[in-house]
KOLVO-420360 format. One record per atom (N, C-alpha, C): x, y, z. Coordinates in nm, 3 decimals, m for minus. Layout:
! KOLVO-420360
xx:X yy:Y zz:Z
...
This chain:
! KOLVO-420360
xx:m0.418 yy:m1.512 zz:0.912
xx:m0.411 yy:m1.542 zz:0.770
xx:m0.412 yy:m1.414 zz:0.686
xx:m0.542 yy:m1.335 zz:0.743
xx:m0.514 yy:m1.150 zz:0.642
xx:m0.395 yy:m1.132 zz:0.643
xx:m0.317 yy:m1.097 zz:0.753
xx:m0.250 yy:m1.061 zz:0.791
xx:m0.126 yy:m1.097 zz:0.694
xx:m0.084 yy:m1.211 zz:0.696
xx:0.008 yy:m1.232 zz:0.598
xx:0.001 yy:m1.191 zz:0.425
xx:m0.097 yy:m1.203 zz:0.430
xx:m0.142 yy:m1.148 zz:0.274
xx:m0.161 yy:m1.004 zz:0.269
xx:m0.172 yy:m0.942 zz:0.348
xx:m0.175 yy:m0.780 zz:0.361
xx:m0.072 yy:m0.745 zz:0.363
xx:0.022 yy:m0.793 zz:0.447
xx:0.152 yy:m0.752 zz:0.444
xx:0.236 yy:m0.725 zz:0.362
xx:0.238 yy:m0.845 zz:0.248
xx:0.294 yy:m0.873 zz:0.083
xx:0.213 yy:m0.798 zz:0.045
xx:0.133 yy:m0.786 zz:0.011
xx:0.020 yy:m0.632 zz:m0.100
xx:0.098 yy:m0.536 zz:m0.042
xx:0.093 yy:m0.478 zz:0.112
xx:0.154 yy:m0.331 zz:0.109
xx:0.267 yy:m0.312 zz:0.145
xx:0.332 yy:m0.401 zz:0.150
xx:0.515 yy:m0.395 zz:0.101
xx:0.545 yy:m0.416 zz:m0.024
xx:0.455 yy:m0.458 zz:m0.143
xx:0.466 yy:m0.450 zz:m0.265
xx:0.429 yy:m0.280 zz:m0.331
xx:0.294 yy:m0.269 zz:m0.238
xx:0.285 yy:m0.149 zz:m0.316
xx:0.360 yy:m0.020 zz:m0.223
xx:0.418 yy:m0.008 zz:m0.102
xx:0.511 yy:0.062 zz:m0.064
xx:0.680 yy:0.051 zz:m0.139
xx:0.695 yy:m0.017 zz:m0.215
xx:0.825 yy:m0.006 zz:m0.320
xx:0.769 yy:0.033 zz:m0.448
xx:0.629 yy:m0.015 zz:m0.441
xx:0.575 yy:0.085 zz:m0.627
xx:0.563 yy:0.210 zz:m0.581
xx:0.502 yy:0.275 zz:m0.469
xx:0.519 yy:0.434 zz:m0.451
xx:0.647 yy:0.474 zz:m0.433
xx:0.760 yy:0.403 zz:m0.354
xx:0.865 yy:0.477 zz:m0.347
xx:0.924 yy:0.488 zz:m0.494
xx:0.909 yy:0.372 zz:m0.561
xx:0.964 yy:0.338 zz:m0.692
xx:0.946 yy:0.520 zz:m0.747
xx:0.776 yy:0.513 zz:m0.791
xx:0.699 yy:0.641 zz:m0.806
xx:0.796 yy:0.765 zz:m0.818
xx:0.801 yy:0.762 zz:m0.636
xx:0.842 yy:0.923 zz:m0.564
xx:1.022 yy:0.921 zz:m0.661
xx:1.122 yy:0.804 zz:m0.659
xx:1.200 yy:0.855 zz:m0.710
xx:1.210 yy:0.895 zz:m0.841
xx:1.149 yy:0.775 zz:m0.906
xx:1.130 yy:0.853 zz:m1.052
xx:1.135 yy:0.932 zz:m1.076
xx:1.027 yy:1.027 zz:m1.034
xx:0.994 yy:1.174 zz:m1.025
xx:1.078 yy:1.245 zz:m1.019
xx:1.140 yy:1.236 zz:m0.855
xx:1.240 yy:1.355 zz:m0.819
xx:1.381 yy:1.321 zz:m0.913
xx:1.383 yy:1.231 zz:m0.949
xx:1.496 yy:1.238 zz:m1.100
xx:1.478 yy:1.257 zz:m1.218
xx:1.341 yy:1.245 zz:m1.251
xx:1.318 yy:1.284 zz:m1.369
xx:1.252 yy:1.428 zz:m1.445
xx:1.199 yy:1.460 zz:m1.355
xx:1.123 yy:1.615 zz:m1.326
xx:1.200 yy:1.692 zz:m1.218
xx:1.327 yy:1.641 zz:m1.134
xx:1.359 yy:1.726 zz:m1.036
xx:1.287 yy:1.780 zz:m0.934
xx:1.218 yy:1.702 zz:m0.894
xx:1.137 yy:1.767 zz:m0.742
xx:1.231 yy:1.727 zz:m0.666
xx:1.181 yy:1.784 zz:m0.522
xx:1.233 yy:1.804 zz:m0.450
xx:1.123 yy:1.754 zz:m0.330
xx:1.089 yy:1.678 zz:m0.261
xx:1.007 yy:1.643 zz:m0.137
xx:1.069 yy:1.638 zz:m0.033
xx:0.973 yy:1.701 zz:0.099
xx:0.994 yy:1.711 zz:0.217
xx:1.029 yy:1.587 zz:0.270
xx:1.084 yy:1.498 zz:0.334
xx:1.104 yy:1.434 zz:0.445
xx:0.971 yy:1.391 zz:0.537
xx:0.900 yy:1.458 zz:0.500
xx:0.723 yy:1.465 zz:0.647
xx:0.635 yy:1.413 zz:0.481
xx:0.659 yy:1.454 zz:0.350
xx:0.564 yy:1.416 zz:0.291
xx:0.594 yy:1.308 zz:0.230
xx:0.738 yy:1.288 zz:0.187
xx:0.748 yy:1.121 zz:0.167
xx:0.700 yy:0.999 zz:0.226
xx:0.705 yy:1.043 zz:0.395
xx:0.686 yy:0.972 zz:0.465
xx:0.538 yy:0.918 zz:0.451
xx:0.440 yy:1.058 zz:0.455
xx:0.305 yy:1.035 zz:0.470
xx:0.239 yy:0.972 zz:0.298
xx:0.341 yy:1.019 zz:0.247
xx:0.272 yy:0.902 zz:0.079
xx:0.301 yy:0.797 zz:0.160
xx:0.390 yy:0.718 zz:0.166
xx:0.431 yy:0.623 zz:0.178
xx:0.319 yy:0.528 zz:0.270
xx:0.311 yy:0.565 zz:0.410
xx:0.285 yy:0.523 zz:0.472
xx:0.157 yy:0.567 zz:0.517
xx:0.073 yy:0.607 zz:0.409
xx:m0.111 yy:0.667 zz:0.361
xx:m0.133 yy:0.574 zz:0.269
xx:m0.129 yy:0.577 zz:0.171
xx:m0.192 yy:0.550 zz:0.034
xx:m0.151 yy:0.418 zz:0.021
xx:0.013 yy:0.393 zz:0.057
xx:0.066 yy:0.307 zz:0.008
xx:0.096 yy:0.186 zz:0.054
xx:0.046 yy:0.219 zz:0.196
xx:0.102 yy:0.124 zz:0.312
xx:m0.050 yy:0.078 zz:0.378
xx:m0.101 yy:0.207 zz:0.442
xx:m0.253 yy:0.183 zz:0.534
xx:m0.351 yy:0.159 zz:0.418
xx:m0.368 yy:0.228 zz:0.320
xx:m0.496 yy:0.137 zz:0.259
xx:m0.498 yy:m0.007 zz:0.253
xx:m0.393 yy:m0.046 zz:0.186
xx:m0.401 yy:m0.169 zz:0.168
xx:m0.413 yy:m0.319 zz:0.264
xx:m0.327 yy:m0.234 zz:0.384
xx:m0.381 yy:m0.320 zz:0.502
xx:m0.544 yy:m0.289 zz:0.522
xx:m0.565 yy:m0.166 zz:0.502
xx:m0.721 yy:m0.168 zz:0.566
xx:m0.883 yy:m0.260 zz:0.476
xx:m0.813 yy:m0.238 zz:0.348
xx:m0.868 yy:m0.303 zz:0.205
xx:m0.871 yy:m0.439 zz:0.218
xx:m0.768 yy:m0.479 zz:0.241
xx:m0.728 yy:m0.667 zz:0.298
xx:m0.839 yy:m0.676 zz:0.437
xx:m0.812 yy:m0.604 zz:0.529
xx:m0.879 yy:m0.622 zz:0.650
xx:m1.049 yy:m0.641 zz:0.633
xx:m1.088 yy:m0.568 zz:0.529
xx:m1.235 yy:m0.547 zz:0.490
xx:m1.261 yy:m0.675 zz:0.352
xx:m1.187 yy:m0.707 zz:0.296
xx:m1.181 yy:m0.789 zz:0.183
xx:m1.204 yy:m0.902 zz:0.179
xx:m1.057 yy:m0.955 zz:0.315
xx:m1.028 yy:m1.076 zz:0.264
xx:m1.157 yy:m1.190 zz:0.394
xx:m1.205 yy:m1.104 zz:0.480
xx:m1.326 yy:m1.197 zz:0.587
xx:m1.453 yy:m1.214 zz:0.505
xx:m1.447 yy:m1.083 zz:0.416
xx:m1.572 yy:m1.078 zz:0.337
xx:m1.560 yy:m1.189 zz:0.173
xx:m1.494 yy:m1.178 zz:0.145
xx:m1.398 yy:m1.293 zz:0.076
xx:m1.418 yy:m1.444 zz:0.127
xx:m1.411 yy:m1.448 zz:0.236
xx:m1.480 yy:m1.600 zz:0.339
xx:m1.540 yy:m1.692 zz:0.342
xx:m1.618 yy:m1.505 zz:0.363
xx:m1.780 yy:m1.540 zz:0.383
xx:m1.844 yy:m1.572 zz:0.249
xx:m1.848 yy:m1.565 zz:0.181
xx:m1.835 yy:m1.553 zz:0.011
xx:m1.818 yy:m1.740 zz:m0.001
xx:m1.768 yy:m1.766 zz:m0.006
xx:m1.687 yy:m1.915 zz:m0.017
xx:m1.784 yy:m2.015 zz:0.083
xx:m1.777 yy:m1.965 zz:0.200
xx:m1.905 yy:m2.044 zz:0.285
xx:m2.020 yy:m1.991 zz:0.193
xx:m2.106 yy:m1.910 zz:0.149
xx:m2.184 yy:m1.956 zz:0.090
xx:m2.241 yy:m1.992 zz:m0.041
xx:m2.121 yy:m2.000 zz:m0.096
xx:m2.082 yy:m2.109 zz:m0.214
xx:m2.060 yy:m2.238 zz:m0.201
């Protein structure tokens, strides 16, 4: 069940960072490596949010059972 809901959060927010990264490099002209796109992407933008869901949504649960 996380699982599916983690997935949608960080494929949502992996197109708001890429969204981000291009902006940028068109609007300010940067220029990014290939190794650091990757690691925004797939750091901040991708693994937190699975890991955030993973810690969230059992504790989230548990919450409800004792309500």
């Amino acid at each position: 069940m996380w699982l599916r809901v983690a997935s949608a959060l960080a494929l949502a927010n992996l197109m708001t960072g890429a969204l981000g990264l291009v902006l940028a490099a068109v609007l300010y002209r940067f220029y990014y490596a290939d190794w650091y796109v990757a690691m925004i992407l797939a750091g901040p933008s991708f693994g937190y949010v699975l890991l955030g869901c993973a810690i969230a949504l059992p504790f989230a649960r548990s919450l409800r059972e004792v309500s």
